[in-house]
C-alpha positions, 0 to 999 in steps of 0.5 A: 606896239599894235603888233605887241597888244596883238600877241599879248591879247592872242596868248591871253585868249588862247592859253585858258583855252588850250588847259581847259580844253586838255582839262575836260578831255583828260576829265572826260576820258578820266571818268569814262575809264574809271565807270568802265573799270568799275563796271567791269568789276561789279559784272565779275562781281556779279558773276560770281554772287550769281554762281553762290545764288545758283548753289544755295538755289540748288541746296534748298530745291534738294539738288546734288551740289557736286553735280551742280558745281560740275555744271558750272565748272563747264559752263564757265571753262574758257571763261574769265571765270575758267580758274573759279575754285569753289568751296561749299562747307555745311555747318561752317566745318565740313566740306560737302563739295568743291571744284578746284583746291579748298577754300579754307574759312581762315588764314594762317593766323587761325582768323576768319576770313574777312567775308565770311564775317561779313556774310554772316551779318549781311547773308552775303560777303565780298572781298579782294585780297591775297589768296592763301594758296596763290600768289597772286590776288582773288576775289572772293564771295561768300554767301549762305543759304536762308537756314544758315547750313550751307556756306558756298564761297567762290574765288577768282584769281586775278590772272593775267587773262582776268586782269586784262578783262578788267583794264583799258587799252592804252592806246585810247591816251594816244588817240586822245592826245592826237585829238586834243592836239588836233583841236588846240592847234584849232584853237590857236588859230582861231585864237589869232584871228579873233585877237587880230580882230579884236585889236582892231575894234580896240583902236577903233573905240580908243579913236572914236573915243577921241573923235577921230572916227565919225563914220564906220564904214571907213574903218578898215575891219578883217574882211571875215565874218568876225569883222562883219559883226564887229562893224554892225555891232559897232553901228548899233551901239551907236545908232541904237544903245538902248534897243542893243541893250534890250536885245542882248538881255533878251538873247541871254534870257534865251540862252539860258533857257535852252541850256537849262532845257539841254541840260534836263534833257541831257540828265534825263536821259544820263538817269534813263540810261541807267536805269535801263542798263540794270534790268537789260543786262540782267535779263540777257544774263538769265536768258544767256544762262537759259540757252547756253545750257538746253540741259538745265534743270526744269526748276532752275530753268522756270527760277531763271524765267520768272526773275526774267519776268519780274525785271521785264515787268519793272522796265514795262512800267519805267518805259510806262512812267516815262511815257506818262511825263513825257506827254504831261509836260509837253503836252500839257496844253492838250490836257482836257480840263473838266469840272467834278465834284472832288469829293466823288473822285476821293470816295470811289479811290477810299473804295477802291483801296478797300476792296483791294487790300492795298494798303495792308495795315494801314488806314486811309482816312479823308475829309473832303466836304460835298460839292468840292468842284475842282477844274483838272483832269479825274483821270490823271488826278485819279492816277497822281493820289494813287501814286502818293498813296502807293508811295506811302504804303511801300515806303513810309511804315505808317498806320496812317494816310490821311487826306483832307481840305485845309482851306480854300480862297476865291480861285483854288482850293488846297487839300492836304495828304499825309502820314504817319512814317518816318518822313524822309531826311531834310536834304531829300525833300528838295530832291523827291521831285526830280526824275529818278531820284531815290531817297533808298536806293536800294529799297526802291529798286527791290520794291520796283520803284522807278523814280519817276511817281513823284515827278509824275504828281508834280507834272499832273498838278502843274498841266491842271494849273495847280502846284504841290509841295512837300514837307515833313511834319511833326512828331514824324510822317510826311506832308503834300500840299496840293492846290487845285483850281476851283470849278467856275460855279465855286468862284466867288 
């Protein structure tokens, strides 16, 4: 019957464990190939707008565009791209230059092709589906120039060379199986053992329950380290309950602690990965591009180093941004705390925007009283309303920011900044201060934002003492309520 308990006990541990141990592996690998796949088709997507921004670039410099296309018809043979066919039309009708068969803007039912379309809503079209004059599928991108004359479309036949491109190999399942059958036979054998063990320790309770068992040291436990816990766990339990319970509250408070600060690290740097990704890969593709071809035309050439420029000026300021979090929140005991008027700090940033011109047409006003004493960091809370400030002049498309004192109690002081723009949507605001996270994606990426100027504020007000919150006001715009510690002089 022990036996029995035994096995029935080793199967009830093991099976759980061995399916989701298969679970997360096949997950694992799942998602990996399926960012990969997918990453592969956006470079070729890449690739192929770049050709069409490449064209279009050499249409408005005045450049020859069969000469260009020539070019890239080199640059590109023994390539994943070796099949690209080429179509530039002006005025939607007539062909002015080409490589490989023509592209025809419409099907054989007389429709226009499904990129274009798209291309001249959005000035840019992509699309994957049968080529009319091949029988295997293309890719295709369609891409205007600014004045809506040329049209350049590309297509990329998904040959077998390209095909193989964008796949995986195979043979990673059979490596990932050997794994994973290699680790639940761990599994099992670790399973048998605690399940030995564990039965143990049943018998043990059900005797000592009936008052058979009065001392521990002579019960026989598995002579591992799975025994030596159970024999002292026991010991304590009956020694002491009270200090056992105290104990496991304790260690589970500090697990959870380090998981929580193991998963921030493990997002953070998930997020920073990301980020960099883009702007590295785009600035080696414009570099590859500039030393593959010692013969580019100087205006293509300069072209390529100054976007080079922009997205190594963005990853400067993300490496910058990252760096400033970094040390407010693990250095944050080592921030220098001084005392100053906050209505000086305001009064020198209200001129500084105004000689500037930062904020365009939108108006800063403030209202913060003389012998506003705050205890904080200036130079650090100098930086964090700039950041505020800047966000709303990128992003809110106000006429209005405004920041003023909303009220005050013995110790703190809470300032109010606002305005005027659109707010953001209501599942964003719990989101505005987490790392990375974009409420446009887009647009703060062609803005060059990094994601991180809020989190910064945050972490500022939080290494001062202070907190900051956030909300959307009505009829419309965007609120920050930041609270500060009152200078010692200002406590009542």
């Amino acid at each position: 019957m022990v036996l029995r308990k035994s096995y029935k006990l080793f199967w009830r541990l093991s099976i759980p464990l061995v399916v989701l141990l298969w679970s997360i592996i096949g997950l694992i690998v799942w998602y990996n190939i399926s960012n990969e796949l997918d990453l592969r088709r956006t470079m070729m997507e890449q690739q192929l707008k770049n050709v069409n921004a490449t064209i279009i670039d050499a249409y408005e410099h005045g450049d020859d565009l069969q000469r260009t296309l020539d070019f890239i018809e080199t640059y590109t043979s023994n390539t994943m791209l070796d099949q690209l066919r080429i179509s530039v039309y002006n005025d939607r009708s007539t062909p002015v230059a080409r490589i490989g068969s023509l592209i025809l803007l419409e099907d054989s039912g007389h429709r226009v092709i499904p990129e274009l379309l798209m291309a001249e809503e959005e000035g840019e079209g992509i699309g994957v589906r049968p080529d009319l004059k091949r029988s295997v599928e293309s890719m295709f991108n369609v891409m205007t120039s600014n004045d809506g004359i040329i049209l350049s479309i590309t297509a990329v036949p998904f040959t077998p060379t390209v095909v193989r491109a964008l796949s995986y190999n195979p043979m990673i399942w059979i490596l990932v199986v050997a794994m994973a059958i290699a680790a639940t036979i761990m599994i099992l054998a670790i399973a048998r053992r605690v399940a030995n063990s564990v039965q143990t320790l049943h018998l043990f309770a059900q005797r000592a329950a009936d008052g058979k068992i009065i001392n521990v040291d002579n019960v026989k436990f598995s002579h591992d380290e799975i025994g030596d816990v159970t024999r002292e766990v026991i010991r304590l339990y009956i020694e002491k309950d009270r200090a056992t319970q105290r104990m496991e509250h304790e260690h589970q408070v500090a697990l959870r602690a380090n998981e929580e600060k193991a998963r921030v690290k493990r997002q953070t740097a998930n997020n920073l990965n990301h980020e960099i990704k883009t702007p590295v890969g785009i600035i080696k593709g414009y570099l590859d591009t500039i030393c593959s071809d010692p013969d580019m035309p100087e205006s293509l050439r300069q072209n390529f180093i100054n976007k080079a420029r922009e997205h190594v000026d963005r990853l400067t300021q993300l490496l910058k941004d990252v760096s400033s979090i970094t040390r407010l929140e693990e250095g944050s005991a080592q921030v220098e705390i001084t005392e100053f008027d906050f209505h000086d700090l305001v009064y020198n940033i209200a001129n500084d925007l105004e000689v500037s011109g930062m904020l365009g047409e939108m108006v800063f006003e403030w209202d913060i009283p003389f012998d506003t004493w705050v205890r904080g960091n200036y130079t650090l809370l100098n930086n964090a309303l700039m950041n505020l400030i800047r966000n709303s002049a990128k992003y809110s498309k106000g006429t209005l920011i405004n920041l003023r004192l909303l009220s005050s109690t013995d110790d703190t002081y809470t300032f109010s900044f606002a305005d005027d723009g659109n707010g953001v949507g209501e599942e964003h605001i719990g989101h505005l201060f987490e790392r990375f996270y974009r409420v446009d994606e887009g647009r703060a990426r062609k803005s060059g934002g990094t994601g991180l100027g809020l989190p910064i504020v945050k972490s500022t007000f939080d290494a001062m003492g202070g907190s900051v919150t956030v909300r959307n006001i009505q009829p419309h715009g965007l609120e920050f309520i930041m609270t500060l510690k009152k200078a010692q002089n200002e406590r009542s």
